[in-house]
N, C-alpha and C positions, 0 to 999 in steps of 0.2 A: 497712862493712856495718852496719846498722842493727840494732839488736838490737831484737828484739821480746818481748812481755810474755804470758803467760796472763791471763789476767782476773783471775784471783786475785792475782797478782803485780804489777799495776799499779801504778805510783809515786802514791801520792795526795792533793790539793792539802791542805792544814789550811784549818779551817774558822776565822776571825776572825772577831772584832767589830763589826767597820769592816765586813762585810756586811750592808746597811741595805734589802735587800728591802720589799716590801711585803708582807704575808700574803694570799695567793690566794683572801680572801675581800675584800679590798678591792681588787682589780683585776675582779672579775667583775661585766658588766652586761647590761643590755638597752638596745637600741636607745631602749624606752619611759620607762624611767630616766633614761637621760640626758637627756630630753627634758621630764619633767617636773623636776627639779633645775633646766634654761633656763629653762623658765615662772614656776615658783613661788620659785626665789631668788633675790639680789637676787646683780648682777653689777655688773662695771667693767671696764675697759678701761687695759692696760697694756704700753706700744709696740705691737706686734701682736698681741698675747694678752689672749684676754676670759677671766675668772674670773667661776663662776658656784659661789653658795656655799648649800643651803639644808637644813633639820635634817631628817633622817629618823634611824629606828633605827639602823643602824650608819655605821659610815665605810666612804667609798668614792673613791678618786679616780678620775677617764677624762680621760684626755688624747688629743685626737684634733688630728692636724696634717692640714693642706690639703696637696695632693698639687703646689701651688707652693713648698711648702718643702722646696729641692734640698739636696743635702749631706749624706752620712749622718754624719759627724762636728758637724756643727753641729745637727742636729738631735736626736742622741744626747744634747749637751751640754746644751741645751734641757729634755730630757727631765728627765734627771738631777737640774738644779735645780728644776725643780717639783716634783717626786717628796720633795727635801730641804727645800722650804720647805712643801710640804702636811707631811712625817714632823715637822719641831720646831714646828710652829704648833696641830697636836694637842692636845698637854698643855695649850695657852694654853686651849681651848674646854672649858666648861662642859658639853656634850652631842653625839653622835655627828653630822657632818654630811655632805655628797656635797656633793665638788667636781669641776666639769666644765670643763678650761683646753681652751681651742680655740684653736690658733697659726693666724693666717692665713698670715704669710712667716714668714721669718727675721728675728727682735727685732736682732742683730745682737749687741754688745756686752753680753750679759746679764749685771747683777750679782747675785748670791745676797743681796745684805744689802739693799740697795734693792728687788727685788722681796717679798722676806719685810717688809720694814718695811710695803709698800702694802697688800701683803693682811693686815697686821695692824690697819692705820688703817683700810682701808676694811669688814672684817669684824667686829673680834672690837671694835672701839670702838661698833660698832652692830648686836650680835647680834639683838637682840630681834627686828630688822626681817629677821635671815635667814629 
């Protein structure tokens, strides 16, 4: 038999460190946002994933996947690492920026240190032109 809980009495997870969220002001956008961040900042292209990098007042990342990228485990992971290479590459920038990663497929084999190395060469080496 299963034993059941009052509300109050529920078993409850601890909260760690190692949870690296984003804060619900840098996930929040507009369609128009995202679209001026494409126009006005300067982007590259990385297996299947374009970065699109340009300075406004706060931080903001949007990650939008093409609905040909199948797999909710692959694409979870995907997430995951852009989400930890936009969170350590932060502290490298001099001023708030909005980043817009658009996956077309599935990158396949994604590595965290290679793609943080790109967006650090191709960004934060020539901010000026964000």
């Amino acid at each position: 038999m299963d034993v059941k809980f009052l509300p109050e009495e529920e078993p409850k997870e601890e909260l760690f460190s190692v949870n690296r969220n984003l804060p619900k002001a840098e996930k929040k956008f507009t369609w128009n946002q995202r679209n001026r961040i494409i126009k006005e900042g300067k982007s590259f292209k990385y297996k299947t994933i374009i970065f699109s990098v340009a300075k406004q007042e706060n931080w903001q990342l949007i990650i939008t996947l093409k609905s040909s990228f199948k797999g909710a485990i692959a694409r979870n992971k995907t997430k995951r690492i852009i989400r930890e290479v936009y969170r350590n590459c932060k502290p490298l920038f001099n001023f708030p920026f909005g980043m817009v990663v658009t996956v077309l497929n599935n990158p396949g084999n994604l590595d965290y240190h290679k793609l943080k190395q790109q967006v650090v060469a191709n960004f934060l080496l020539n901010h000026e032109n964000c």
